[in-house]
N, CA, C, O and CB atoms as a CASP TS submission, in Angstrom:
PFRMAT TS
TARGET T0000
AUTHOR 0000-0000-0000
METHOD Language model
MODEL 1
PARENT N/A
ATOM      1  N   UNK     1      39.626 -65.650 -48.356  1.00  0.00           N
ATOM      2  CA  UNK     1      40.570 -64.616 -48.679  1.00  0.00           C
ATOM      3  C   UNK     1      41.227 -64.035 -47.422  1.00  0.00           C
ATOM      4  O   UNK     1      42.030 -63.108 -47.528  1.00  0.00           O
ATOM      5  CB  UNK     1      39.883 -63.528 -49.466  1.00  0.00           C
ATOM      6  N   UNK     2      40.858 -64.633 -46.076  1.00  0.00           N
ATOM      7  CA  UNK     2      41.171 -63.687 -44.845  1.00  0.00           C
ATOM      8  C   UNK     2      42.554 -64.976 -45.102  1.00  0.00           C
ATOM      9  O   UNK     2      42.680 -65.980 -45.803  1.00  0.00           O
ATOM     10  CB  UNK     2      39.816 -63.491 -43.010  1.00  0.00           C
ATOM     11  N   UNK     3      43.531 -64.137 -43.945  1.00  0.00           N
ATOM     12  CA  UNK     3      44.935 -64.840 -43.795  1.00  0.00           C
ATOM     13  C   UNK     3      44.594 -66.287 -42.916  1.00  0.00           C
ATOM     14  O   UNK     3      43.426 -66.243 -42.529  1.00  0.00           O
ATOM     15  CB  UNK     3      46.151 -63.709 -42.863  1.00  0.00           C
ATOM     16  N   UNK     4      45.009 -67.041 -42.666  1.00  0.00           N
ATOM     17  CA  UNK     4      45.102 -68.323 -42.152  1.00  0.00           C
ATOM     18  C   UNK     4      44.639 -68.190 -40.735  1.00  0.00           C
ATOM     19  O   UNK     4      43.513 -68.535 -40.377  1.00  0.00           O
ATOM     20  CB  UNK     4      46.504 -68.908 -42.287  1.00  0.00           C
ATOM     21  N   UNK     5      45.369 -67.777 -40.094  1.00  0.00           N
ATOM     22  CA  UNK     5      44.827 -67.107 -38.519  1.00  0.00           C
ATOM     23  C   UNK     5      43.906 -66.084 -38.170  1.00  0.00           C
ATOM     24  O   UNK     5      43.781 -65.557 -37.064  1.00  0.00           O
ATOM     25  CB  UNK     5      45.819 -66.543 -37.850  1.00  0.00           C
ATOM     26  N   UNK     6      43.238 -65.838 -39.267  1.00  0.00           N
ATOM     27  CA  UNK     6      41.603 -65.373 -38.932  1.00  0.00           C
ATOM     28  C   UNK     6      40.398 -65.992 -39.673  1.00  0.00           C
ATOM     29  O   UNK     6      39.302 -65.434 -39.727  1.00  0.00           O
ATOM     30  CB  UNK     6      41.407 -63.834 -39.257  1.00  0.00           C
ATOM     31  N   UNK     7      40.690 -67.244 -40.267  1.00  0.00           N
ATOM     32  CA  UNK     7      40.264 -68.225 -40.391  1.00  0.00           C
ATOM     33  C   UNK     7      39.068 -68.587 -39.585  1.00  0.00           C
ATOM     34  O   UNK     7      38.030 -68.670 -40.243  1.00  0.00           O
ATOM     35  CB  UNK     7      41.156 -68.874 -40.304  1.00  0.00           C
ATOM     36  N   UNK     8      38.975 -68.822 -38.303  1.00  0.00           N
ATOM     37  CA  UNK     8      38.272 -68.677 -37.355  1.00  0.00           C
ATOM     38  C   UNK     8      37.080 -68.100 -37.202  1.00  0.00           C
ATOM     39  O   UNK     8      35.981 -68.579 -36.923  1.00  0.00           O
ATOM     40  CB  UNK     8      38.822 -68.312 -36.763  1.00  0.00           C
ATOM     41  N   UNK     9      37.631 -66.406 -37.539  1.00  0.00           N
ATOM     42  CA  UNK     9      35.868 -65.720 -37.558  1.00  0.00           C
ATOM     43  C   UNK     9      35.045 -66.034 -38.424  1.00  0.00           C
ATOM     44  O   UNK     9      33.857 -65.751 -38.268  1.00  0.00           O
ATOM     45  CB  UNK     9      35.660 -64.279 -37.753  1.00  0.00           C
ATOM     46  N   UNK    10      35.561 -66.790 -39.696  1.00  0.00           N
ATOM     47  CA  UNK    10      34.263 -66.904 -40.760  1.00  0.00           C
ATOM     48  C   UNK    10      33.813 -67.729 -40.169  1.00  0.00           C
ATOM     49  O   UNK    10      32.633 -67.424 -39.994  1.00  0.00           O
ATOM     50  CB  UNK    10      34.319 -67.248 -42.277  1.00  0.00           C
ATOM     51  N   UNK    11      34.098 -68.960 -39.568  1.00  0.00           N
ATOM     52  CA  UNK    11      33.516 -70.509 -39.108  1.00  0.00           C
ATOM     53  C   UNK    11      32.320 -70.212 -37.668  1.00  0.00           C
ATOM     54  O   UNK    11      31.416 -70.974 -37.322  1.00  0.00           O
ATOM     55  CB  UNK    11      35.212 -71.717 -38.446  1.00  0.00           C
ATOM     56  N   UNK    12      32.734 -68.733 -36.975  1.00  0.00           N
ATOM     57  CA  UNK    12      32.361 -68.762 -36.083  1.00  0.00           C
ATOM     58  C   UNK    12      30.930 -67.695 -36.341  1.00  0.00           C
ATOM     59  O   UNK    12      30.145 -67.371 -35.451  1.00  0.00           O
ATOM     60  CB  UNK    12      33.473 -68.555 -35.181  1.00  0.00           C
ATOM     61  N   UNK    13      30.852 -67.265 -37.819  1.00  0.00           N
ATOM     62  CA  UNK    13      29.667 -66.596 -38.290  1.00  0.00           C
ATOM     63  C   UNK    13      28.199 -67.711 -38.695  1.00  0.00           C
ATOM     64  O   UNK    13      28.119 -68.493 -39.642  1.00  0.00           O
ATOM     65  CB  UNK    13      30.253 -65.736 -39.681  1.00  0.00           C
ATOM     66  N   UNK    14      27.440 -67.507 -37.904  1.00  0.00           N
ATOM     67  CA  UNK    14      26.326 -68.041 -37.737  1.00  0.00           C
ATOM     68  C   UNK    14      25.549 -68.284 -39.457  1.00  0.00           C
ATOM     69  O   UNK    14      24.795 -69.210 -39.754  1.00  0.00           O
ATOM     70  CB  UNK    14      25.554 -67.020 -36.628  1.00  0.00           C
ATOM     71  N   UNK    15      25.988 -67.214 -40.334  1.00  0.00           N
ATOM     72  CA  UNK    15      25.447 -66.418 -41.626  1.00  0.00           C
ATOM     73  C   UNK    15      26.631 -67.896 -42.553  1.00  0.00           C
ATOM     74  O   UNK    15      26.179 -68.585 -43.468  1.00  0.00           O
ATOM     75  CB  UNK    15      26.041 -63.982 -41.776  1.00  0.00           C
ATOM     76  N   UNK    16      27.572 -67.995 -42.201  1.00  0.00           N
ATOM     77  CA  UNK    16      28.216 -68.413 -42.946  1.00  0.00           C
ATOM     78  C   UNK    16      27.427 -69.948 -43.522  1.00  0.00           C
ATOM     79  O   UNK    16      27.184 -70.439 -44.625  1.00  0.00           O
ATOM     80  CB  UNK    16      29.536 -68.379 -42.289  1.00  0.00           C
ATOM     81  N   UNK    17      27.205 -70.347 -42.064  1.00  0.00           N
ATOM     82  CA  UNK    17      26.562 -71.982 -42.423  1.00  0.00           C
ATOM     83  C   UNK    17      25.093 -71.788 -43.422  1.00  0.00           C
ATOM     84  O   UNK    17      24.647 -72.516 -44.308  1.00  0.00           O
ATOM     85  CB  UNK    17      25.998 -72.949 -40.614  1.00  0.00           C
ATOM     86  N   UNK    18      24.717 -70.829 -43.005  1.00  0.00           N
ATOM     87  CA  UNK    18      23.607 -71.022 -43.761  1.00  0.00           C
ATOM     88  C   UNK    18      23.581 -70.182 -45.474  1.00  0.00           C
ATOM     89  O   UNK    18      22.702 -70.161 -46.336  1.00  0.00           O
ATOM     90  CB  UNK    18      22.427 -70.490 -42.718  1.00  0.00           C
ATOM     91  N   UNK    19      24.910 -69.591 -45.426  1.00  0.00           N
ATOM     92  CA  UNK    19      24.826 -69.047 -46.872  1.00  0.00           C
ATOM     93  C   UNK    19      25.873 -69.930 -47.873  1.00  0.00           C
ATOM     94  O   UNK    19      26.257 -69.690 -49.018  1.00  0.00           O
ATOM     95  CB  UNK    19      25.275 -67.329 -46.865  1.00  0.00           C
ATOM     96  N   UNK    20      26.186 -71.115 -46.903  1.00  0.00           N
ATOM     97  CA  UNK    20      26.977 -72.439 -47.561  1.00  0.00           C
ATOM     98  C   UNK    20      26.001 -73.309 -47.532  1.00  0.00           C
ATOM     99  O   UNK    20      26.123 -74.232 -48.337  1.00  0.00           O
ATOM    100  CB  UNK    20      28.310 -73.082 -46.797  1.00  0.00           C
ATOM    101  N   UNK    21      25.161 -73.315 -46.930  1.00  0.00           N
ATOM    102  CA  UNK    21      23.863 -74.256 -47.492  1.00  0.00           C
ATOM    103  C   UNK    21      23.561 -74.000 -48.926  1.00  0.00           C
ATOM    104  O   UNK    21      23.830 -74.679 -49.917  1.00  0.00           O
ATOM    105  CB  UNK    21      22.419 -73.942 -46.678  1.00  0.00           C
ATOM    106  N   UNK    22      22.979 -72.935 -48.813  1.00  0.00           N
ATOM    107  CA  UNK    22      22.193 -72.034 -49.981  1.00  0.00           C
ATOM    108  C   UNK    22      23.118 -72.411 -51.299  1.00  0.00           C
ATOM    109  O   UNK    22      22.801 -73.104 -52.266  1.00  0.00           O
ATOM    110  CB  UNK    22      22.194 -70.083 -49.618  1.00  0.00           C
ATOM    111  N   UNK    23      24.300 -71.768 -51.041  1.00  0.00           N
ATOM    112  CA  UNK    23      25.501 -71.710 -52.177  1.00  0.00           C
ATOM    113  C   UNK    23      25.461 -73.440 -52.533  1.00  0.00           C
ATOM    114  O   UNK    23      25.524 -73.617 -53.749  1.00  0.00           O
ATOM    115  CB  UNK    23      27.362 -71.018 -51.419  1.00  0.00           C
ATOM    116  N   UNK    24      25.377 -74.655 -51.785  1.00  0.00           N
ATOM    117  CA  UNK    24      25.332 -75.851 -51.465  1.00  0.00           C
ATOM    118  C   UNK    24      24.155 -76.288 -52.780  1.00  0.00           C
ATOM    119  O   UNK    24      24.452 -76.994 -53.744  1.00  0.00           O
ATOM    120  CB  UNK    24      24.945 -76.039 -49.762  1.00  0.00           C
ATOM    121  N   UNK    25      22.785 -75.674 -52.526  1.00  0.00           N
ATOM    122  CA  UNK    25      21.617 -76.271 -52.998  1.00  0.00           C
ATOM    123  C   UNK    25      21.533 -75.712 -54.601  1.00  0.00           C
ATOM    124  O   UNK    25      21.113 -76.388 -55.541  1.00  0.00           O
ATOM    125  CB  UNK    25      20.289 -75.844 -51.990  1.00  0.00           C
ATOM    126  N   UNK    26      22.086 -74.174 -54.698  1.00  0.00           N
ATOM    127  CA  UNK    26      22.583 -74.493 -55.972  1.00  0.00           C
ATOM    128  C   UNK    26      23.635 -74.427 -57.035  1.00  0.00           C
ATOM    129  O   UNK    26      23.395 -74.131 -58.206  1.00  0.00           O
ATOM    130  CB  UNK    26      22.050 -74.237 -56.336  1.00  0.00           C
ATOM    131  N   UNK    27      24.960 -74.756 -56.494  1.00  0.00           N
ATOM    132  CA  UNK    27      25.895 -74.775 -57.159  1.00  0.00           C
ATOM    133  C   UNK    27      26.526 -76.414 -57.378  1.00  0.00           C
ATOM    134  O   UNK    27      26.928 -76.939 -58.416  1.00  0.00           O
ATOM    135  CB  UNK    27      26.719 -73.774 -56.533  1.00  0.00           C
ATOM    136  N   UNK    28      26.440 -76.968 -56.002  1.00  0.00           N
ATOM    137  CA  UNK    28      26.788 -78.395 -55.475  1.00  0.00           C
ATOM    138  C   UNK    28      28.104 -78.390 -55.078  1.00  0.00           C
ATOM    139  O   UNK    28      28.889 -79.337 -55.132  1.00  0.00           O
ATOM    140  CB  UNK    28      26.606 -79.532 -56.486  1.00  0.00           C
ATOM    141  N   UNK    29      28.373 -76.901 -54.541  1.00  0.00           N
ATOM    142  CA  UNK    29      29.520 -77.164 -53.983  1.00  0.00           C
ATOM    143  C   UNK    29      29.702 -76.561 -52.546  1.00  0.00           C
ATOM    144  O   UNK    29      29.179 -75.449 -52.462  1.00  0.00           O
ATOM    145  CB  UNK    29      30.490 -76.739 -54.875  1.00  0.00           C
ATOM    146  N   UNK    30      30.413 -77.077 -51.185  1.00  0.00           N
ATOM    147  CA  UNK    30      30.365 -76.473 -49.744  1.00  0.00           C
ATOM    148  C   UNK    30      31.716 -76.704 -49.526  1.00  0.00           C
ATOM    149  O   UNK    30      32.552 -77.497 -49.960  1.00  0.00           O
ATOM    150  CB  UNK    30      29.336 -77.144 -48.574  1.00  0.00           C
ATOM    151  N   UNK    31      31.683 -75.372 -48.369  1.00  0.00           N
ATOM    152  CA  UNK    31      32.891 -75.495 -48.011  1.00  0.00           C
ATOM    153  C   UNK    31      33.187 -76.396 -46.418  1.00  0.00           C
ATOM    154  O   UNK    31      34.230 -76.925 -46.035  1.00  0.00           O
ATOM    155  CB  UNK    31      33.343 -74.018 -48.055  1.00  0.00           C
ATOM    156  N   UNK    32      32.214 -76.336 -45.920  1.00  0.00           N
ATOM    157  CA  UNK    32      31.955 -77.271 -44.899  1.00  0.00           C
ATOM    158  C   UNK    32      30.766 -78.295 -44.627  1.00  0.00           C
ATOM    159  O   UNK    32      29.613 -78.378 -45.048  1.00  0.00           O
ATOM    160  CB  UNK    32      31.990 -76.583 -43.971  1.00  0.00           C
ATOM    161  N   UNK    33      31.520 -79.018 -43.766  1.00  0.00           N
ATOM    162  CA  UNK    33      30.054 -80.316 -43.768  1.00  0.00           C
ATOM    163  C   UNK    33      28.714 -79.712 -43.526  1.00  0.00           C
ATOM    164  O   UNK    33      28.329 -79.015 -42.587  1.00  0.00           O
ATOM    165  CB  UNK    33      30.128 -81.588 -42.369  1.00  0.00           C
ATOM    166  N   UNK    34      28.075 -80.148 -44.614  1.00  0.00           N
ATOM    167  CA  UNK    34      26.334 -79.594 -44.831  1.00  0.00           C
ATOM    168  C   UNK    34      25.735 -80.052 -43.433  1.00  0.00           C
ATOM    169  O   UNK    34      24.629 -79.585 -43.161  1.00  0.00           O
ATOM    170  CB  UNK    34      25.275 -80.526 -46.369  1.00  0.00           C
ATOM    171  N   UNK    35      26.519 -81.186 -42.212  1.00  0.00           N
ATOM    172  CA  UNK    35      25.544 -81.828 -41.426  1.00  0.00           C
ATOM    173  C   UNK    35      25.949 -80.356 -40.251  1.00  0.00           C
ATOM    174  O   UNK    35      25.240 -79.573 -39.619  1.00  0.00           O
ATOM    175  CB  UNK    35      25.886 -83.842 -40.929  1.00  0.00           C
ATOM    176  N   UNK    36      27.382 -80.529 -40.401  1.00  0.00           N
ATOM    177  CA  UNK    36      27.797 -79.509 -39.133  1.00  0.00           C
ATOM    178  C   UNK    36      27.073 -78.290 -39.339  1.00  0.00           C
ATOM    179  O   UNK    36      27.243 -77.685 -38.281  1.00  0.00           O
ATOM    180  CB  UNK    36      29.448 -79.102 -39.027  1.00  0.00           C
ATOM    181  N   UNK    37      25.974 -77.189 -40.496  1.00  0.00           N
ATOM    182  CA  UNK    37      25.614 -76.208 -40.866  1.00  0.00           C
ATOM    183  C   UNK    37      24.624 -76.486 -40.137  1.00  0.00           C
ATOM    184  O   UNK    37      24.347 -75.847 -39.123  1.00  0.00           O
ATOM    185  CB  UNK    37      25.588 -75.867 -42.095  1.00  0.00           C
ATOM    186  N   UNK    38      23.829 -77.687 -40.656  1.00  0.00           N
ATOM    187  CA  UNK    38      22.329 -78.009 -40.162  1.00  0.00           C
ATOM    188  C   UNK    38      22.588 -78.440 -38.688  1.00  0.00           C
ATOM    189  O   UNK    38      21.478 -78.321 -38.171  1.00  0.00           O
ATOM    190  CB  UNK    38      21.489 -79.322 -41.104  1.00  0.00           C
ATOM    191  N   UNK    39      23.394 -78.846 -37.797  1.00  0.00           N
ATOM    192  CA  UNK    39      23.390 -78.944 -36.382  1.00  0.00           C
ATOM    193  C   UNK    39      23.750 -77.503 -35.583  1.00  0.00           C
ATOM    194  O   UNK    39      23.219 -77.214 -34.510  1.00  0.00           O
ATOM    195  CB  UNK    39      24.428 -80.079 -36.028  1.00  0.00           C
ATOM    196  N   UNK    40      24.785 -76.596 -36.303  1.00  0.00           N
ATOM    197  CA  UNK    40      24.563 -75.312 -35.456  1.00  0.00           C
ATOM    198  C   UNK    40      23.737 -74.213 -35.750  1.00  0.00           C
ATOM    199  O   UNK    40      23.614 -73.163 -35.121  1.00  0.00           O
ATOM    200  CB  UNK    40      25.647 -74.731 -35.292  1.00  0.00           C
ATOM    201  N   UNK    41      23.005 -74.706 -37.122  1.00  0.00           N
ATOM    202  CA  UNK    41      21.643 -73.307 -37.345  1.00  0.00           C
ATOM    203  C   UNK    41      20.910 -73.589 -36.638  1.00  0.00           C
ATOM    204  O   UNK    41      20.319 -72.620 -36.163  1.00  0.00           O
ATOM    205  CB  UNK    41      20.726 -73.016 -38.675  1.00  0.00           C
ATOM    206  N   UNK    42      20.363 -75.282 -35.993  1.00  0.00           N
ATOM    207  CA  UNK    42      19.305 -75.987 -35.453  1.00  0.00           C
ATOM    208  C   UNK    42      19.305 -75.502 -33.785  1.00  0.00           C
ATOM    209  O   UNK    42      18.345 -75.156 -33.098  1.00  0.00           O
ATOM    210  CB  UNK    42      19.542 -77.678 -35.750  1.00  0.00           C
ATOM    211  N   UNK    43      20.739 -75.615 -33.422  1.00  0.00           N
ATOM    212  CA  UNK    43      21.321 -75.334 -32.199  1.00  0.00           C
ATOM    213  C   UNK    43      20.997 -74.006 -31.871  1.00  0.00           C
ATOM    214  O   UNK    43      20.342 -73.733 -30.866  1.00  0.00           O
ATOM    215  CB  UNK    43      22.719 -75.552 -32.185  1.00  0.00           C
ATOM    216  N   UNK    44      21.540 -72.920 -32.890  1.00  0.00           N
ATOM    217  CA  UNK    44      21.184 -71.680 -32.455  1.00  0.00           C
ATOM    218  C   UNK    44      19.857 -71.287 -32.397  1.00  0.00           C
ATOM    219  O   UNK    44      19.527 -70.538 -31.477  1.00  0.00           O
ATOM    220  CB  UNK    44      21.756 -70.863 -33.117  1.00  0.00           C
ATOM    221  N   UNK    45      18.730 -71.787 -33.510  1.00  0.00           N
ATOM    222  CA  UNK    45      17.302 -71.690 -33.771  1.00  0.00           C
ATOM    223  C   UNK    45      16.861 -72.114 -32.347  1.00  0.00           C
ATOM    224  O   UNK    45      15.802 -71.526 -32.128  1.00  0.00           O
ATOM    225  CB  UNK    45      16.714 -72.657 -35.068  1.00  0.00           C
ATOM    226  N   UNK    46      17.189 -72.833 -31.344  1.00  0.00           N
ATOM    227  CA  UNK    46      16.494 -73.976 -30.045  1.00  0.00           C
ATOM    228  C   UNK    46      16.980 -72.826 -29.127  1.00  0.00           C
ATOM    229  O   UNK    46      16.101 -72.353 -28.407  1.00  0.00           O
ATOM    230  CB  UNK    46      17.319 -75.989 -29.661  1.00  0.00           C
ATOM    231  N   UNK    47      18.407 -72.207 -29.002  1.00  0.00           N
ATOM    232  CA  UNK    47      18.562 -71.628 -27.583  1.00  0.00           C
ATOM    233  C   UNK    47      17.851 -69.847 -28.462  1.00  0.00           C
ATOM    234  O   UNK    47      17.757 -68.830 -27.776  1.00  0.00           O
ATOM    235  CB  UNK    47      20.803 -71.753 -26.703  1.00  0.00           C
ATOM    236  N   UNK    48      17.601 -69.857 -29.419  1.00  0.00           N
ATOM    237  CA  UNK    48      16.948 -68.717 -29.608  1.00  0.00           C
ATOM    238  C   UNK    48      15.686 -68.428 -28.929  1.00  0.00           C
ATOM    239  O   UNK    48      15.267 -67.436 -28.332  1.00  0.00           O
ATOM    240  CB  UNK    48      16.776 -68.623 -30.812  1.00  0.00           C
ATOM    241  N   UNK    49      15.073 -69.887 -29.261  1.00  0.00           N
ATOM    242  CA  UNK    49      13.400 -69.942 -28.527  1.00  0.00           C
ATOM    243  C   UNK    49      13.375 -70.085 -27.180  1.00  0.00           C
ATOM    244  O   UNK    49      12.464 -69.767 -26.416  1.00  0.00           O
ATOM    245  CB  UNK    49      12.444 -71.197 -28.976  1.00  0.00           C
ATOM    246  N   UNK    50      14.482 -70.609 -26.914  1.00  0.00           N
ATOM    247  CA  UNK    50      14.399 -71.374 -25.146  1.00  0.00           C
ATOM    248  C   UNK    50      14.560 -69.479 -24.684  1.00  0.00           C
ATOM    249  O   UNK    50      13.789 -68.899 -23.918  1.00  0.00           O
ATOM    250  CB  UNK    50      16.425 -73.022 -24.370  1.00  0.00           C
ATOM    251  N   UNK    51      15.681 -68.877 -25.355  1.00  0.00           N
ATOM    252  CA  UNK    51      15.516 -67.530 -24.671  1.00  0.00           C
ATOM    253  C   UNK    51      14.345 -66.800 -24.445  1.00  0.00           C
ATOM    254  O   UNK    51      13.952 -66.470 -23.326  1.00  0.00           O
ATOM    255  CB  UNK    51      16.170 -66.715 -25.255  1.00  0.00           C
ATOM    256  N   UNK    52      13.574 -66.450 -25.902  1.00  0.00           N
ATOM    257  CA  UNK    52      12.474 -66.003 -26.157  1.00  0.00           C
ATOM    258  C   UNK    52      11.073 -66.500 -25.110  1.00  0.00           C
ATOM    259  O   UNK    52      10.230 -65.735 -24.642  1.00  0.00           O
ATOM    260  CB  UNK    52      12.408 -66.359 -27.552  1.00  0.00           C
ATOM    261  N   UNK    53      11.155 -68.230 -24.904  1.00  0.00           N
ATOM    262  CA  UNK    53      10.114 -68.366 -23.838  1.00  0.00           C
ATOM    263  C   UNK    53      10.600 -68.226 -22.603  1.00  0.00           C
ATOM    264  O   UNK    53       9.646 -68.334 -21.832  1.00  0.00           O
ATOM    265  CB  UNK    53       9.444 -69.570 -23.854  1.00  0.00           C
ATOM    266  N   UNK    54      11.970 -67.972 -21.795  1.00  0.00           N
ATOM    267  CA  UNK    54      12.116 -67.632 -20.987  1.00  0.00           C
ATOM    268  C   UNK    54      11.602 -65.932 -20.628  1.00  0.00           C
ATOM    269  O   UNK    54      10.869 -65.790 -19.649  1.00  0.00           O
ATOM    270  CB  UNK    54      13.206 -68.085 -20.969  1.00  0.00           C
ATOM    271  N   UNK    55      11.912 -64.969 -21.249  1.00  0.00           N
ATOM    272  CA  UNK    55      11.021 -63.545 -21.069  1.00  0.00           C
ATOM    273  C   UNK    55      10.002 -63.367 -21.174  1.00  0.00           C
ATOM    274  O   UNK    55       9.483 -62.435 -20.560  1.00  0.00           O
ATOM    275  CB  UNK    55      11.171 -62.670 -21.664  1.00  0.00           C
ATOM    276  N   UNK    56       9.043 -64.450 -22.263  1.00  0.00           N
ATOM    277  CA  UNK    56       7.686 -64.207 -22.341  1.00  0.00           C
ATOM    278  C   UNK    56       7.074 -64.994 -20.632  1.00  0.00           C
ATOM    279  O   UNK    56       6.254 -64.610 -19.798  1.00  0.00           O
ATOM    280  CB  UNK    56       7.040 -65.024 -24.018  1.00  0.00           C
ATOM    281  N   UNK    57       7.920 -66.148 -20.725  1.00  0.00           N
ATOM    282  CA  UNK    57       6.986 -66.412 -19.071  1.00  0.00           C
ATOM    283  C   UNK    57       7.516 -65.594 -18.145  1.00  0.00           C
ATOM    284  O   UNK    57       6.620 -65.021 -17.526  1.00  0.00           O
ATOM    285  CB  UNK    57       7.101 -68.020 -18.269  1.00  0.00           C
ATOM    286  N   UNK    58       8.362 -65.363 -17.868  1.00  0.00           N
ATOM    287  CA  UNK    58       8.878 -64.186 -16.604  1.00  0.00           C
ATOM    288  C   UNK    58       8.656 -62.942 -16.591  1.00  0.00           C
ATOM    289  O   UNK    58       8.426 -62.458 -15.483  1.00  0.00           O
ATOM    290  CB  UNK    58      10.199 -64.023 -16.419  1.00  0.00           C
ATOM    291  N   UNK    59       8.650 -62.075 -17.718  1.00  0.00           N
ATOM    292  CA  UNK    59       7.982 -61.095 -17.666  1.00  0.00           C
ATOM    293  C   UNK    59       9.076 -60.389 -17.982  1.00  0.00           C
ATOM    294  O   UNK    59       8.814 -59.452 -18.736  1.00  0.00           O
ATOM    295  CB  UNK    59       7.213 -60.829 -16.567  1.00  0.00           C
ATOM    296  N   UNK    60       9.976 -60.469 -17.745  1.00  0.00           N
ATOM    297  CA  UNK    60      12.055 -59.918 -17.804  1.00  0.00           C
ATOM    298  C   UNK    60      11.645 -58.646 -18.392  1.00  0.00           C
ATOM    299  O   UNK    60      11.047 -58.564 -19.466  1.00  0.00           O
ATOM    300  CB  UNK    60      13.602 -61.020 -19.191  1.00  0.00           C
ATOM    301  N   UNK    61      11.970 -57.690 -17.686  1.00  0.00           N
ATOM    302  CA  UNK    61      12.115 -56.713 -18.369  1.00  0.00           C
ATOM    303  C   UNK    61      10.997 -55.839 -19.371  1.00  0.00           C
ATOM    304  O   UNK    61      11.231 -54.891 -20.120  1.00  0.00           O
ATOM    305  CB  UNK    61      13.026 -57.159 -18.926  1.00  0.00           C
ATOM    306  N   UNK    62      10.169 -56.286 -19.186  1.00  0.00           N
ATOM    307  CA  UNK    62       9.299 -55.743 -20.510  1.00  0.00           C
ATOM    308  C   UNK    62       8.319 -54.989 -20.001  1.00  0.00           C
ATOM    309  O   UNK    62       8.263 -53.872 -20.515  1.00  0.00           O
ATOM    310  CB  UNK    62       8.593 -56.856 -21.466  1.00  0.00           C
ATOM    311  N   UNK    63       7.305 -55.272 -18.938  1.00  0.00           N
ATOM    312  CA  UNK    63       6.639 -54.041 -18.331  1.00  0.00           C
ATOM    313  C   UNK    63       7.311 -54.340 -16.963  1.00  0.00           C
ATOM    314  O   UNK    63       7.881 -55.377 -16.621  1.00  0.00           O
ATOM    315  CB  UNK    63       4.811 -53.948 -18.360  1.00  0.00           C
ATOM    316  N   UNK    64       7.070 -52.923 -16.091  1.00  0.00           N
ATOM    317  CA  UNK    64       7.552 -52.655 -14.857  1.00  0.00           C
ATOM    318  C   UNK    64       6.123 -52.629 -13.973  1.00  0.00           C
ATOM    319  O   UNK    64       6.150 -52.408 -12.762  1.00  0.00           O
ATOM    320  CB  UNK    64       8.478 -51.240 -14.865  1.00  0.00           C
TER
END
């Protein structure tokens, strides 16, 4: 429903791929490729953890 040239922000919502999965598993219908959903939830899930074990081994910030 957004105009043509903001098009963009839905694709670039992290929520979107995975609530077009969902909508996907039970309606049988997507609006984008089910593979491209499952490669950038997977993508974001990996640099989520790589962040997460980067502060737990360094210590970043958490006690002084």
């Amino acid at each position: 429903m957004l105009p043509a040239n903001l098009q963009w922000l839905v694709y670039a919502n992290p929520i979107f791929y995975a609530i077009d999965g969902i909508r996907y598993s039970l309606t049988g219908y997507h609006e984008r490729s089910l593979f491209l959903g499952v490669g950038i939830l997977i993508a974001l899930t990996l640099a989520t953890l790589a962040a997460s074990v980067f502060v737990f081994r360094t210590g970043w910030k958490l006690w002084s």
